[in-house]
N, C-alpha and C positions, 0 to 999 in steps of 0.2 A: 556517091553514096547510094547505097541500094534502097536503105530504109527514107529518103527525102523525096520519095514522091507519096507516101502516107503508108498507114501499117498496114500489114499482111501483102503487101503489092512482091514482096521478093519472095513468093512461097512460089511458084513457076508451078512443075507438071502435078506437086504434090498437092497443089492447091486446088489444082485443077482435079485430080483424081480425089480427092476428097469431096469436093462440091459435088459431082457427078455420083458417088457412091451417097451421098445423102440427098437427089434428089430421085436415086432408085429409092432410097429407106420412105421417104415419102410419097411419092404413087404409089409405091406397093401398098405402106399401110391405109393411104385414103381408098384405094380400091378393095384391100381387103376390108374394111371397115365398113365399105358400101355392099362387098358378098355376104356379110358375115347381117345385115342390118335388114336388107333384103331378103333373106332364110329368115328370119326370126320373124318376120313381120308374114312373112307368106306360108311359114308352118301351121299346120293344120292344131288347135288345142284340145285337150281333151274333152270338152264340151261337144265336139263337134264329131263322135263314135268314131274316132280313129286309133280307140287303146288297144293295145296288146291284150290278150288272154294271160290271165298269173301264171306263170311260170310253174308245170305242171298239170297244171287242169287237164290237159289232155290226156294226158299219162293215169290219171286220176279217171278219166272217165272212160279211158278201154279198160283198167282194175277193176272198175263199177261193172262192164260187161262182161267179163269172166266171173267177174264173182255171180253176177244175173245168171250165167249159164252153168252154172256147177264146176268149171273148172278148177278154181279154185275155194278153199275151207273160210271161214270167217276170219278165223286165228292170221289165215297167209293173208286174207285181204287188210286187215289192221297192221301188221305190219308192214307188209310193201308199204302202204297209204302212208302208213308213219316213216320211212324210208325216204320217199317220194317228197315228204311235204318238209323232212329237214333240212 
C-alpha cells in the first residue's frame, strides 16, 4: 500500500515540485518584505527638505517673467495662470 507509510508520502515529483515552488513563494517574500522595510525606513520625509516644488510653479514663474517684461498683457497672464494651475 502506498498510503501505510503515513499521508502525503505517495505525492513523489509533485510533491516535490510543490514544496520547492513554496519555498521560492517564501524567500522571495521575506526578502521582498526586508527590500520593501529597508526603503521605508531609510526614505528621506518630508520634514527633512526633500519636497518636490507643486506641480507648475515653475511654469507659473517664467509666466511671472513675461509678464515682468511686457511680453505678455494681464488678461494673457490670468489666463495662462488659470490654464496652468487647473
Amino acid at each position: 500500500m502506498m498510503w501505510a507509510h503515513g499521508y502525503g508520502m505517495g505525492l513523489g515529483w509533485i510533491g516535490m515540485l510543490f514544496g520547492g515552488l513554496m519555498m521560492l513563494v517564501f524567500w522571495g517574500g521575506l526578502i521582498a518584505l526586508a527590500f520593501f522595510a529597508g526603503r521605508a525606513l531609510l526614505r528621506p520625509g518630508p520634514d527633512q527638505g526633500h519636497t518636490l516644488p507643486p506641480a507648475g510653479s515653475k511654469a507659473v514663474d517664467i509666466l511671472k517673467e513675461r509678464y515682468a517684461r511686457g511680453e505678455i498683457t494681464k488678461e494673457q497672464f490670468e489666463e495662462m495662470k488659470r490654464d496652468l494651475l487647473t
